[in-house]
N, C-alpha and C positions, 0 to 999 in steps of 0.2 A: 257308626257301625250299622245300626238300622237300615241309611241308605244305600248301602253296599249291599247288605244280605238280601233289600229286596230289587236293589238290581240283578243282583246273581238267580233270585227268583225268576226276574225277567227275561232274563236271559235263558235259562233253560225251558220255561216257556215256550220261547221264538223258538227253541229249538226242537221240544218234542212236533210244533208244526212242521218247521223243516222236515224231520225227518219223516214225518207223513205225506209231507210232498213227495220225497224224493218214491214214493211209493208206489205215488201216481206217475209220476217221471217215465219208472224203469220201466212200470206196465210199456206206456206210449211207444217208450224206444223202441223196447225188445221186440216188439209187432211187426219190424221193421229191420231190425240189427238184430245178429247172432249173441247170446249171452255170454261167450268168450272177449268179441270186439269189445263190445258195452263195457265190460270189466275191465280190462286192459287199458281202455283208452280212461276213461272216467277217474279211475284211482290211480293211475299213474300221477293225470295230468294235477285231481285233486292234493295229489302229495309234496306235488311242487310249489302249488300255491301254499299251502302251508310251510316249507322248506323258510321262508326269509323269516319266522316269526320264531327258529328255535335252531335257524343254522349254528350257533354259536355254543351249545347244548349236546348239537350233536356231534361234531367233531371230536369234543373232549371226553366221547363217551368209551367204556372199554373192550378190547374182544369181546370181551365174556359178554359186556352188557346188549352189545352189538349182536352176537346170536342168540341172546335171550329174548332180545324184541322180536329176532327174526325169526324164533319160532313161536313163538306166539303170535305173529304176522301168519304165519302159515294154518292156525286153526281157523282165523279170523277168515281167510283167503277161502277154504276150504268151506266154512260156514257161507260165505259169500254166492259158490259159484253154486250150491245148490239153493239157498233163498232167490238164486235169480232163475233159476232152473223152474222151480216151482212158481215164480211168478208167472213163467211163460207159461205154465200149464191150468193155470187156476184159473175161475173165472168171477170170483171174490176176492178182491184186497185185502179189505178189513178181515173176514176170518181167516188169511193168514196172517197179521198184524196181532190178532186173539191168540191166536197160539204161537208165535215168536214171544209175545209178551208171558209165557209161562217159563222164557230162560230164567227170571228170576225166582223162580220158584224150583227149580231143579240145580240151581247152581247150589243153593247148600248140600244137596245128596250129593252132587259132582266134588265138593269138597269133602265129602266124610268118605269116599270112596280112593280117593288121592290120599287126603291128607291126614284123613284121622278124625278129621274135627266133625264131631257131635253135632246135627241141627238143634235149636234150639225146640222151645216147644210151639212156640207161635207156626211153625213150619210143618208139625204132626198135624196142627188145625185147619192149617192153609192147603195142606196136600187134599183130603179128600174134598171139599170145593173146589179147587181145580181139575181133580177127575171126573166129579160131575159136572163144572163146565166144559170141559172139552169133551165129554162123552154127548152133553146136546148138543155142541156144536159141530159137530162129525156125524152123529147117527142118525140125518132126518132121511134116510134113504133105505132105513131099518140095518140089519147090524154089518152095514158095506160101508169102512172109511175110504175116501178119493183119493185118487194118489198124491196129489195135489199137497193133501193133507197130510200125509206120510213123511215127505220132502220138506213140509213146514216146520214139522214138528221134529226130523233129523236135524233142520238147521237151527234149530230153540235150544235144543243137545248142545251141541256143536258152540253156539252163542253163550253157554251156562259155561262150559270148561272156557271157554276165550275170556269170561267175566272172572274165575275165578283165576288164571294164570295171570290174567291183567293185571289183577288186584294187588296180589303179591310185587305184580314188576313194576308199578309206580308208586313202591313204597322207596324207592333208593332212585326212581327215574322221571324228571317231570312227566305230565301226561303227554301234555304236546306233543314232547319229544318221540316220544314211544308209540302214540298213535299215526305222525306224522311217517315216520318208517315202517309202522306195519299195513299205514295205503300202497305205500308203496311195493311190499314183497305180496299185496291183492292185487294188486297191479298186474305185477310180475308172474303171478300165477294164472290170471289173464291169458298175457303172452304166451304162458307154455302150454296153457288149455287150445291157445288160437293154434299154436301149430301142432297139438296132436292131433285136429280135429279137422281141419281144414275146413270150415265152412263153406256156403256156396258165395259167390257174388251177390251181391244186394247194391240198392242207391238208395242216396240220402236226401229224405225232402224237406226244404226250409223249416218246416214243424218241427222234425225228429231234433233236425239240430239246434234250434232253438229250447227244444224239451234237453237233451242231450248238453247244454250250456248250464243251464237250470239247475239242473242234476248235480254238476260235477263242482260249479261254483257255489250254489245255494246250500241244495240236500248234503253234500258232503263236506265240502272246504271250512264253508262259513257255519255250518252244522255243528260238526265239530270244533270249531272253535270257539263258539257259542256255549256250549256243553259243560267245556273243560273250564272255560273259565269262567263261567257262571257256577262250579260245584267246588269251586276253590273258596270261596265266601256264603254255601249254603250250608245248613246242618244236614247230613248225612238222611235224615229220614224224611226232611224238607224234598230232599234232591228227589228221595225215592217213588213219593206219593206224585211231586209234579212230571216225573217220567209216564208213569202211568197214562197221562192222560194221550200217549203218542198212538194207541189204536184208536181211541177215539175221535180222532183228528183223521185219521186214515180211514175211517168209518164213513166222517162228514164229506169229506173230499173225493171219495170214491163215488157216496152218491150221487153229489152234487156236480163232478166232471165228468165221471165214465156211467153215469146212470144207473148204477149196481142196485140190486134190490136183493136188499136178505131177509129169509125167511125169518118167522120172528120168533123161532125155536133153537134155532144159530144168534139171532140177538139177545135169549135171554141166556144162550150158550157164554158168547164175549161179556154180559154182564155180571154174570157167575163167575167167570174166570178174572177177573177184573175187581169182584169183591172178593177174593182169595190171596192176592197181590195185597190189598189194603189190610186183609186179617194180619196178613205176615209181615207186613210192613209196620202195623201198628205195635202190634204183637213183639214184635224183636227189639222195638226201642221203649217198650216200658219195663 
């Protein structure tokens, strides 16, 4: 039992790096590619790769369970196309990584405003360290947020309600399954972003698509599947503290690949917001 839990520790690990890759990935790409293309092609192709490990799950699933992924596939989608929006406008990864990672913290209001249900208290404590971390991490330019920031922070929104309808839909649907269809209606929404928008022509150089490979089999396929089933064999607050460490990793890799330097008013911004995650995190499991 021991080796199991701390492989599934392992595993979400490798995974919150992944998805710090994938961070740096999209920057790369999108330099180069439209944020419609990138989308479309990436999560299509990512959903197919995932398709043989839950085909058999997915066939027997029902209408009903069928438009329930798929609209939850659609905030997801939705969350998606403006986290890539804002990537192409930002000129920091990690503080948008800092405040994507405040979905958790907004996802209990996103549920007492749905559903009823009451945050706990750990969540009263954790809320105002979270608005003084992200008020450092937005306000070094006196009281003007970027737009950048604006967009980060609609898609941490956006990420909180997709966590909490999630939540609910893989209580009766394995995860796989249910994540594996909603890359794909991100996908999908891709496609319908590409042709209302018509991009310009663009070419593709060996880099992009070798970054663009990375991205869609690393950061996302193998990502998520790493995730899901590393959190099938972890405890629930286990899972939550080693999530955390995914801005971090987006931090190191930003400055160590794209040469990013943050001020260190914005870093004790992300470190603030990041010891408000662990209040609430600790907080909600004693």
């Amino acid at each position: 039992m021991k080796k199991l839990a701390l492989r599934g520790e392992l595993l979400l690990l490798l995974a919150t790096l992944l998805a710090a890759f994938g961070w740096v990935a999209s920057k790369q790409i999108i330099s180069e590619v439209p944020g419609s293309v990138f989308i479309s092609a990436r999560f299509l192709l990512a959903s197919l790769i995932l398709l043989p490990f839950c085909f058999s799950h997915l066939v027997n699933l029902t209408a009903k369970q069928l438009i329930s992924i798929c609209a939850v596939g659609v905030i997801l989608a939705a969350c998606t196309q403006i986290w890539v929006y804002a990537i192409s406008i930002s000129s920091t990864l990690s503080e948008g990584a800092f405040i994507m990672s405040l979905a958790m913290i907004i996802a209990p209001f996103t549920s007492w405003l749905l559903f009823r249900v009451r945050p706990n208290r750990a969540f009263w404590l954790a809320l105002p360290i979270a608005v003084l971390g992200m008020t450092l991490l937005t306000l070094t330019n006196g009281w003007q947020v970027e737009q950048s920031q604006w967009y980060f922070l609609l898609a941490s929104a956006l990420l909180s309600l997709h966590f909490v309808l999630n939540k609910r839909l893989t209580a009766s649907i394995k995860p796989l399954t249910s994540i594996s269809l909603q890359l794909f209606v991100v996908g999908l929404g891709g496609v319908l972003s590409l042709a209302l928008s018509q991009p310009e022509a663009f070419e593709l150089s060996s880099q992009t698509l070798v970054w663009f490979a990375a991205s869609t089999v690393i950061a996302t396929s193998l990502r998520y599947l790493m995730q899901t089933t590393g959190q099938f064999s972890v405890k629930i607050e286990t899972a939550s503290l080693i999530m955390i460490l995914e801005p971090i990793w987006t931090l190191i890799l930003s400055v160590g690949l794209l040469g990013e330097v943050l001020e260190p008013q914005k870093l004790l911004g992300g470190g603030v917001i990041l010891l408000s995650l662990f209040v609430y995190i600790r907080g909600s499991n004693n």
